[in-house]
ROVO-564303 format. One line per 2 residues: number of its first residue (from 1); for each residue x, y, z of C-alpha. Coordinates in pm, 1 decimal, always signed. Example, Ala and Ser with C-alpha at 12.3 -4.5 7.8 and 13.67 -1.06 7.14 Angstrom:
<recs>
1) +1230.0,-450.0,+780.0; +1367.0,-106.0,+714.0
</recs>
This chain:
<recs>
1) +15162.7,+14390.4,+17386.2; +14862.7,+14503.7,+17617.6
3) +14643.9,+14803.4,+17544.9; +14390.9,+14988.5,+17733.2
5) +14117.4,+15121.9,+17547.6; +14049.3,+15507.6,+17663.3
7) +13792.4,+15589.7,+17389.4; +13627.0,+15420.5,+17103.0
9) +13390.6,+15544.9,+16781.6; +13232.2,+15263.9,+16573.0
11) +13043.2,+15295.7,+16261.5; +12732.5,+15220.6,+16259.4
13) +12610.0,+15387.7,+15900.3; +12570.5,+15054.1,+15756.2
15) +12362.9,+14899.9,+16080.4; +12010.9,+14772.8,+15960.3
17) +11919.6,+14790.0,+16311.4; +11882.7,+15134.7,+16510.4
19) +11983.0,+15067.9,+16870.8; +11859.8,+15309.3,+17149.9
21) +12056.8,+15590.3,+17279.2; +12119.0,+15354.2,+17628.3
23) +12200.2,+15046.5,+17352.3; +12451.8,+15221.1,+17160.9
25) +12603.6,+15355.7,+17557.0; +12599.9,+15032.8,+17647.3
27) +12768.8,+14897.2,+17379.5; +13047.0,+15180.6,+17463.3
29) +13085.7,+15088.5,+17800.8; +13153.8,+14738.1,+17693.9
31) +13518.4,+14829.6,+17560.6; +13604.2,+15171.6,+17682.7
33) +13854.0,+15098.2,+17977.5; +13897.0,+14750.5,+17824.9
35) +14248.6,+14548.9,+17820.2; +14313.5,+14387.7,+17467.6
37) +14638.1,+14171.6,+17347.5; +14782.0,+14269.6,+17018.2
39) +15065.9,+14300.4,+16797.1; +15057.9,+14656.8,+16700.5
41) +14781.7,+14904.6,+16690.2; +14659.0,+14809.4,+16376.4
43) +14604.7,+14454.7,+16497.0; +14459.2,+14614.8,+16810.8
45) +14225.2,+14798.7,+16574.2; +14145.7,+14430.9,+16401.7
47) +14082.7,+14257.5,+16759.3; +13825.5,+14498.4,+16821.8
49) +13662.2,+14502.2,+16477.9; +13587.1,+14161.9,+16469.9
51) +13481.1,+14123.6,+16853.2; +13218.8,+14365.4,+16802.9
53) +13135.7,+14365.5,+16458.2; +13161.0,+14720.8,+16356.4
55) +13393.4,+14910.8,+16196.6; +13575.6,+15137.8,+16431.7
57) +13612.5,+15537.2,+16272.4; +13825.2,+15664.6,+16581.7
59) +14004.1,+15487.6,+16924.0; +14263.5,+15626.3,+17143.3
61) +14429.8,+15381.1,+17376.9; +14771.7,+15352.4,+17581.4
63) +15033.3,+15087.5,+17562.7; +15054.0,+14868.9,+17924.0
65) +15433.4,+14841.7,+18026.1; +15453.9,+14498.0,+18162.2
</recs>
């Protein structure tokens, strides 16, 4: 199944690095509005996880209709 990503919150508690306020935007923009293949949403939720190395606390997405 597809997905669009229409909002993302990682967790970045645990980050020995601090990034900027335009860093951690940045980083945003990089998967908000993003297309991702995955089984279900928790395998969605996995994708992402590992792709960006941070936990993720909160995403909202819609499923693409092929």
């Amino acid at each position: 199944m597809q997905f669009q990503i229409t909002y993302i919150e990682f967790d970045f508690e645990d980050d020995l690095y601090s990034m900027t306020e335009q860093e951690t935007e940045d980083f945003y923009d990089d998967y908000v509005g993003t297309f991702w293949e995955a089984d279900d949403g928790d395998d969605l939720v996995e994708e992402i996880t590992s792709a960006a190395g941070y936990c993720i606390k909160s995403i909202d997405y819609r499923h693409i209709l092929n």
